[in-house]
N, C-alpha and C positions, 0 to 999 in steps of 0.2 A: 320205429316199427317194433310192434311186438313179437310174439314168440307166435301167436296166431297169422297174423304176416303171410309166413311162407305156405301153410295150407289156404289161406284166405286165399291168394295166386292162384294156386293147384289148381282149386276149386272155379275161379272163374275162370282161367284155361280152357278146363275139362268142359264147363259151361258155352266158353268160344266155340269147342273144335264141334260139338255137338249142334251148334246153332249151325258152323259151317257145312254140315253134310245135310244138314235139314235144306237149307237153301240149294246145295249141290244135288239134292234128290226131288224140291219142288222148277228145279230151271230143267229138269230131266224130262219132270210129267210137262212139262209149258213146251218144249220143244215139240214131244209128243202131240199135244193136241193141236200144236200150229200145224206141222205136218198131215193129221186127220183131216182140221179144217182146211188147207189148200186141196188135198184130194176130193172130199165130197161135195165144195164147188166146184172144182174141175168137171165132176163128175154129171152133177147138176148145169154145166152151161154144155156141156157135149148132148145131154139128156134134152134141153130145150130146143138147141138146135136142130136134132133130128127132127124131133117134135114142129119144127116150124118150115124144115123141110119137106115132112110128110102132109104138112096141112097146104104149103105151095102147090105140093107136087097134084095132092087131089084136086085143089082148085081149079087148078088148070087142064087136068086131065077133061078131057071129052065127059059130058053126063050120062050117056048109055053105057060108058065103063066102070063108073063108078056106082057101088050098090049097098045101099045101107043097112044097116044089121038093125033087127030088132031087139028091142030091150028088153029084158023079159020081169 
C-alpha cells in the first residue's frame, strides 16, 4: 500500500456513509408513500361502499319516494 492508501479509504468511507443516509432517506420517502397508499384505498373502498349502499338503499326504496334531479 502506498502513501495514497490512507486517503484512498477516507474517501470511499466518506463515499459509504454518504450512500448510507441516501438509502436511509429513500426507505423514509418508501415508508411514507406506503402509508399514503394504504389510507387513500382505505379511503376509496369506504367511498365505494357507501356508494353501493346508497344505490341498494334507492333500489329498493318505494318509486313515489324517490325523485330524480335534473341535469342541467
Amino acid at each position: 500500500m502506498g502513501a495514497a492508501a490512507p486517503s484512498r479509504i477516507e474517501r470511499l468511507n466518506a463515499g459509504v456513509a454518504t450512500l448510507r443516509k441516501r438509502l436511509s432517506r429513500k426507505n423514509t420517502e418508501l415508508d411514507a408513500l406506503k402509508k399514503f397508499q394504504a389510507t387513500a384505498l382505505s379511503r376509496l373502498t369506504a367511498q365505494h361502499d357507501e356508494i353501493t349502499r346508497l344505490w341498494r338503499e334507492m333500489e329498493s326504496a318505494p318509486h313515489d319516494k324517490v325523485r330524480t334531479l335534473r341535469s342541467q
